[in-house]
N, C-alpha and C positions, 0 to 999 in steps of 0.2 A: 568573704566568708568570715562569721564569727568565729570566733574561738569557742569550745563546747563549754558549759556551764556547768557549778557544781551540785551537786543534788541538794535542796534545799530543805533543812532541817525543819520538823512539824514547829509550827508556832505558838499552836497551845495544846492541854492537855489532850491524848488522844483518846477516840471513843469505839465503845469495840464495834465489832462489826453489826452491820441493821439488822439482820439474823438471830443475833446474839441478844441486843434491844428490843426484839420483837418477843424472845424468848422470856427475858428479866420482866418485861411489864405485864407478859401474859395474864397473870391473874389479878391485874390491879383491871386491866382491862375487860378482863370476863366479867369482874365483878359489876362493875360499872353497867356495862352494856344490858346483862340480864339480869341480875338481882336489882341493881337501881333504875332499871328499865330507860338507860338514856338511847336517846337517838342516833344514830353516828356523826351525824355533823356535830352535835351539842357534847358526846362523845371526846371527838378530835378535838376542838375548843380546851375540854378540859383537861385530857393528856398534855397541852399545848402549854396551858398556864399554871398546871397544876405539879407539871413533871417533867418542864422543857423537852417533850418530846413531839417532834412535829410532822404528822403527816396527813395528807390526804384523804375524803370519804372513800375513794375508789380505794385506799390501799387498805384501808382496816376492812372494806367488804372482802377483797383479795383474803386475808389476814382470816378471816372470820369462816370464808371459805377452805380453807387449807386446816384450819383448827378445826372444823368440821362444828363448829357453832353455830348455832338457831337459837332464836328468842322463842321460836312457835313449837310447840309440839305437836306431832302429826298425829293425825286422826288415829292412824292404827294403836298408836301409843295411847293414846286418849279412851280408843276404845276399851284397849287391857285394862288400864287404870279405872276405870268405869267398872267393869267385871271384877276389881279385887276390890273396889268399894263395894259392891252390892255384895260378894260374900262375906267382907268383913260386918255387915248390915243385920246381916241374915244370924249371922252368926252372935251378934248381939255386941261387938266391937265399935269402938267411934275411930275416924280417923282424922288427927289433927294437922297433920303435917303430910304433903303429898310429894314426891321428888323423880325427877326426872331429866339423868344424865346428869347427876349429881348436883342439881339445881331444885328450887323450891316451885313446885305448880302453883298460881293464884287457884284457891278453890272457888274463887266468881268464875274463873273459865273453865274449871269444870264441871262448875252447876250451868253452865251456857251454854257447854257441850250436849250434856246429858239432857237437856232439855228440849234442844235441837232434837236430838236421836228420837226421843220420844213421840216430837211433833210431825219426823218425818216417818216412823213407823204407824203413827198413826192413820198417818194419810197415805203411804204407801201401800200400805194393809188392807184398807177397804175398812168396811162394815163385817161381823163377826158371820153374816150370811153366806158371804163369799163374792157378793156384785160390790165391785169397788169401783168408782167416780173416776177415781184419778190413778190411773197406773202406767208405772217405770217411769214416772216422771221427776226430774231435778227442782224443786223449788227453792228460790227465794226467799227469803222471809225478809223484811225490813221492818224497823223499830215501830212500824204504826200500822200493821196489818195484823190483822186477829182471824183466827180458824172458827168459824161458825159452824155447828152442828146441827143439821137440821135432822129430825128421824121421824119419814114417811109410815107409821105405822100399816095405813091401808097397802101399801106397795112393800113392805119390807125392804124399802132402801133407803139407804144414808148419803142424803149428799150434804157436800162439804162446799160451805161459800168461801172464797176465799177475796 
């Protein structure tokens, strides 16, 4: 039987707890992630070489989850901000700066939003007659499809090529 051994003093400086680390880099991290729009692995990399702090994709998603951080704004959100541009609009107002959860909205995605909304009220809508082509239906749209509008005079219908 050994004899018991004595507690061995830290060797180098000590660093507070991950909790604590996770807390102190919080905002070098938010910043990173969604104003500089990095990726999480290219993310972790940088924290890594930038500020010897090293962790994992899985823990900053962990991390990102518990912060309750998104790069994406949801639709509902999107939709509001949609409706307070259109009455600042109306109202004879510019908006140059858009924010959301205290972050800055790209206004390319919310002219890509609004655009969308537009294209699918269109086509959820019908024609102003009330016989509509395409109804309750979810579409897709990809970068090289175009909505063609055909209007049958004779028949008072509108259909929609897609």
């Amino acid at each position: 039987m050994d004899p018991p051994r004595p507690p061995v003093p830290p060797s180098g400086p000590s660093h507070p707890p991950v909790h604590e680390r996770w807390e102190s880099l919080k905002n070098i991290i938010e910043h990173q992630y969604i104003n500089k729009n990095r990726k999480v692995a290219d993310l972790a990399k940088y924290m890594k070489d930038e500020h010897g702090f090293d962790a994992g994709v899985h823990q900053y998603k962990y991390q990102f989850k518990k912060w309750n951080l998104r790069k994406n704004v949801p639709s509902e959100a999107k939709s509001h901000i949609g409706r307070c541009l259109q009455t600042r609009a109306e109202a004879g107002r510019t908006s140059t700066a858009i924010q959301y959860q205290g972050h800055t909205v790209a206004p390319a995605k919310m002219r890509r939003y609004l655009k969308d909304r537009q294209r699918q009220d269109l086509i959820l809508k019908g024609p102003t007659s009330g016989i509509g082509v395409v109804a309750n239906a979810k579409l897709a749209f990809g970068k090289n499809m175009y909505i063609h509008k055909l209007e049958h005079a004779i028949w008072g219908l509108q259909v929609l090529w897609i």
